[in-house]
Kinemage of the C-alpha trace (Angstrom):
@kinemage 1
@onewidth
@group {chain A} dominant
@subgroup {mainchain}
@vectorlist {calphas} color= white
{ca unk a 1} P 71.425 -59.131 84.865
{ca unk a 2} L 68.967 -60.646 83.312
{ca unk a 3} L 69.434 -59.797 79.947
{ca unk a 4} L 73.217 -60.432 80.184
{ca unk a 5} L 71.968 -64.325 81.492
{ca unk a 6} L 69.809 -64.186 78.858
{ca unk a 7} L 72.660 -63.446 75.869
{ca unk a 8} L 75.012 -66.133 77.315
{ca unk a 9} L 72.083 -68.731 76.959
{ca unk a 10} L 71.689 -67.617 73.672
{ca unk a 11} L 75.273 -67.400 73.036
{ca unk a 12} L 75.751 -71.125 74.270
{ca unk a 13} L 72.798 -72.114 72.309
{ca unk a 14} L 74.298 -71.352 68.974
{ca unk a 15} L 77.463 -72.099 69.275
{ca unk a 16} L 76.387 -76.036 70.534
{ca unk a 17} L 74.241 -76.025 67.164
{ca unk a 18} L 77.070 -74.951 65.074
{ca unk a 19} L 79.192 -77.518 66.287
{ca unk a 20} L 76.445 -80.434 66.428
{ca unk a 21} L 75.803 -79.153 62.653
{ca unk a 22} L 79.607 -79.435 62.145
{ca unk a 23} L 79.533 -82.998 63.415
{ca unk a 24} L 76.752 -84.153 61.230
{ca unk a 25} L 78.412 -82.943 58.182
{ca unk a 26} L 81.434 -84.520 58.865
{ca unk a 27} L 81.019 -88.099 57.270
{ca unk a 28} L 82.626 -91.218 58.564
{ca unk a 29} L 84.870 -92.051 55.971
{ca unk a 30} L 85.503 -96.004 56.369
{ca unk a 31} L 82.347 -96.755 58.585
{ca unk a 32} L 80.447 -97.858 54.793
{ca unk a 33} L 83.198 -99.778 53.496
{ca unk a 34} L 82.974 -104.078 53.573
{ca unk a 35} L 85.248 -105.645 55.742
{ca unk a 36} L 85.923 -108.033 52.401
{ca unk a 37} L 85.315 -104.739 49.993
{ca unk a 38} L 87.063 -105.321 46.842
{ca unk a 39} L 88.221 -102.024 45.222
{ca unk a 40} L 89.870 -101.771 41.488
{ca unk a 41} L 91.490 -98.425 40.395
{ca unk a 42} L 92.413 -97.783 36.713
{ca unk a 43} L 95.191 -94.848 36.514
{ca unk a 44} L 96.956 -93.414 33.539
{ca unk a 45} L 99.937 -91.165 35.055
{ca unk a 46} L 102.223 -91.161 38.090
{ca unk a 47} L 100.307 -88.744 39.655
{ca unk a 48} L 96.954 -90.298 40.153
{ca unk a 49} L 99.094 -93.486 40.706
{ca unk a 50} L 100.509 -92.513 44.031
{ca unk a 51} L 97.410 -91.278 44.619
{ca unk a 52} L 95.860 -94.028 44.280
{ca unk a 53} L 98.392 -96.059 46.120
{ca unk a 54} L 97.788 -93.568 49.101
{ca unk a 55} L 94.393 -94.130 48.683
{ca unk a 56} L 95.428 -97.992 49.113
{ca unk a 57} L 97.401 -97.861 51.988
{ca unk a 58} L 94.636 -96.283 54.077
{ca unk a 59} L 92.074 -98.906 53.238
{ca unk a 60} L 93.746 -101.129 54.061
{ca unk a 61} L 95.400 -99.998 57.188
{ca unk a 62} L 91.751 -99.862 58.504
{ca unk a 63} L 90.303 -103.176 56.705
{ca unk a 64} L 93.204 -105.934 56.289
{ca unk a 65} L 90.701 -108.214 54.000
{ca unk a 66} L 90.245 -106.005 51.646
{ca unk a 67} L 91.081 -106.331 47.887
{ca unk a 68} L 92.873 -103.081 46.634
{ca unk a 69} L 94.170 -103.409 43.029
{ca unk a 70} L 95.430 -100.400 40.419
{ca unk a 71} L 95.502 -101.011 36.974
{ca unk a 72} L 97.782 -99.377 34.915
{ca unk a 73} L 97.258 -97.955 31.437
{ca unk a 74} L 98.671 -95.068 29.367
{ca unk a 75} L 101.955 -93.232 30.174
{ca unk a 76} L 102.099 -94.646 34.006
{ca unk a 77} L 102.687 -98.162 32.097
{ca unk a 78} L 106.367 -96.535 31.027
{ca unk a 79} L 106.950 -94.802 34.208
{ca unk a 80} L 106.669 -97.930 36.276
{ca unk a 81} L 109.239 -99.825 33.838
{ca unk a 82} L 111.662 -96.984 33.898
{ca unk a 83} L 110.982 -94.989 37.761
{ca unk a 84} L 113.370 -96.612 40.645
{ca unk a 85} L 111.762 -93.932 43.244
{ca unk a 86} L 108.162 -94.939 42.008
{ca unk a 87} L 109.297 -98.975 41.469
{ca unk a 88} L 109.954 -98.066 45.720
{ca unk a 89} L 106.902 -97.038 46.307
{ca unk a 90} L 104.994 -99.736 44.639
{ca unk a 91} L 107.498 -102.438 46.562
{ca unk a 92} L 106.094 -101.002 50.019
{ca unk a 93} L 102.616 -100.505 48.117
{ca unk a 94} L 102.954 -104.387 47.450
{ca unk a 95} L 103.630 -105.515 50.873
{ca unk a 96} L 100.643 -104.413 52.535
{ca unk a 97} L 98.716 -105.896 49.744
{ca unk a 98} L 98.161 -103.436 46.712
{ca unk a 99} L 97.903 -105.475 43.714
{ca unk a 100} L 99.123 -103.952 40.577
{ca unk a 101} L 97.871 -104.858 36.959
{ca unk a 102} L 99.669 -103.412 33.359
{ca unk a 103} L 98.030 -103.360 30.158
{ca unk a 104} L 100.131 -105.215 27.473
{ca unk a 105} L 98.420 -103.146 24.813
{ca unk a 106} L 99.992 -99.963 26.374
{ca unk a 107} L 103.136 -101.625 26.862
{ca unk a 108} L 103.241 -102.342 23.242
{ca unk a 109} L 102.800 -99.075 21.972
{ca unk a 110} L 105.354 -97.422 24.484
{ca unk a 111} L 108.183 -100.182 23.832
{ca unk a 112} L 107.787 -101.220 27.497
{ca unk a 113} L 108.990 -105.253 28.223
{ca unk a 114} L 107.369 -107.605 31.214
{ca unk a 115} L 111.218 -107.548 31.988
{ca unk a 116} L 111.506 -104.025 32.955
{ca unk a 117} L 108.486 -104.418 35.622
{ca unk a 118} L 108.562 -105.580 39.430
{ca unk a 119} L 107.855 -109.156 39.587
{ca unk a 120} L 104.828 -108.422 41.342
{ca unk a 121} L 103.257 -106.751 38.729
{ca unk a 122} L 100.979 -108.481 36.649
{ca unk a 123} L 99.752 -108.212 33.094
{ca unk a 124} L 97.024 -108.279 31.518
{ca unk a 125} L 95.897 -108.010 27.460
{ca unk a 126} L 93.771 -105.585 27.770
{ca unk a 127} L 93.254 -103.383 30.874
{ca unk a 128} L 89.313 -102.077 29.574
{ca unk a 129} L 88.761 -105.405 29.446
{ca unk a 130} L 90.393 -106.285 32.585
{ca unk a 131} L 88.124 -103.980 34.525
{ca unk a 132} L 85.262 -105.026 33.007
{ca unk a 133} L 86.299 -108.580 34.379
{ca unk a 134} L 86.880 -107.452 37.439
{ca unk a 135} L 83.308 -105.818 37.762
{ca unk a 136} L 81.732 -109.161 37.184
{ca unk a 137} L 83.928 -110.334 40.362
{ca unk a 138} L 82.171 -107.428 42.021
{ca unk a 139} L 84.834 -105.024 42.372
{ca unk a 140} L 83.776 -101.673 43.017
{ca unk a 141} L 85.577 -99.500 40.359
{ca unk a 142} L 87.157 -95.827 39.603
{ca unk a 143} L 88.716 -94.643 36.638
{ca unk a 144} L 91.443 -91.876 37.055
């Protein structure tokens, strides 16, 4: 009896350790983030863009005064001129508050017009640049 008491304490023992250790490894994903955090991603195809946008969204689902903005460079600069499904998912990207930024140097290269764009999406000369501006503003920054 007493060693059958004996492997149930033990038995409880571990298993509460495995799951405290469980706990502690699990990390708390938006508990670090500012409640004014402002967050720049530069992305150069349409798969890190929705990515990205997803990545958007849940920011700022759980921090409203946040600054989320993707800039766009490479390929991804033709995809947004010429993509309806993708131009719909930066319109509902848009109106929770993702910002969206083009490089004109890309757009040049790849025959893409300001025309062909959302009118929400902005332009900029040159998107290295761009994110180095932003920086200074204190954006924290990823390149995709």
């Amino acid at each position: 009896m007493k060693k059958t008491l004996l492997m149930i304490a033990l038995v409880t023992s571990f298993t509460a350790q495995a799951n405290n250790k469980q706990e502690l490894n699990k990390i708390e994903s938006f508990s670090l983030l500012k409640k004014k955090g402002k967050y720049a991603i530069m992305v150069q195809n349409k798969t890190m863009l929705i990515s990205s946008i997803i990545t958007g969204e849940e920011m700022l689902k759980n921090n409203s005064k946040a600054h989320f903005e993707i800039v766009l460079i490479a390929s991804v600069v033709k995809d947004i001129a010429e993509d309806n499904e993708l131009k719909e998912i930066m319109k509902k990207a848009n109106e929770i508050g993702i910002k969206f930024t083009s490089c004109e140097f890309a757009m040049n290269k790849l025959g893409v017009k300001k025309n062909q764009y959302l009118d929400f999406v902005q332009t900029t000369p040159n998107a290295f640049i761009y994110l180095f501006e932003l920086q200074e503003k204190g954006f924290n920054q990823i390149i995709l």
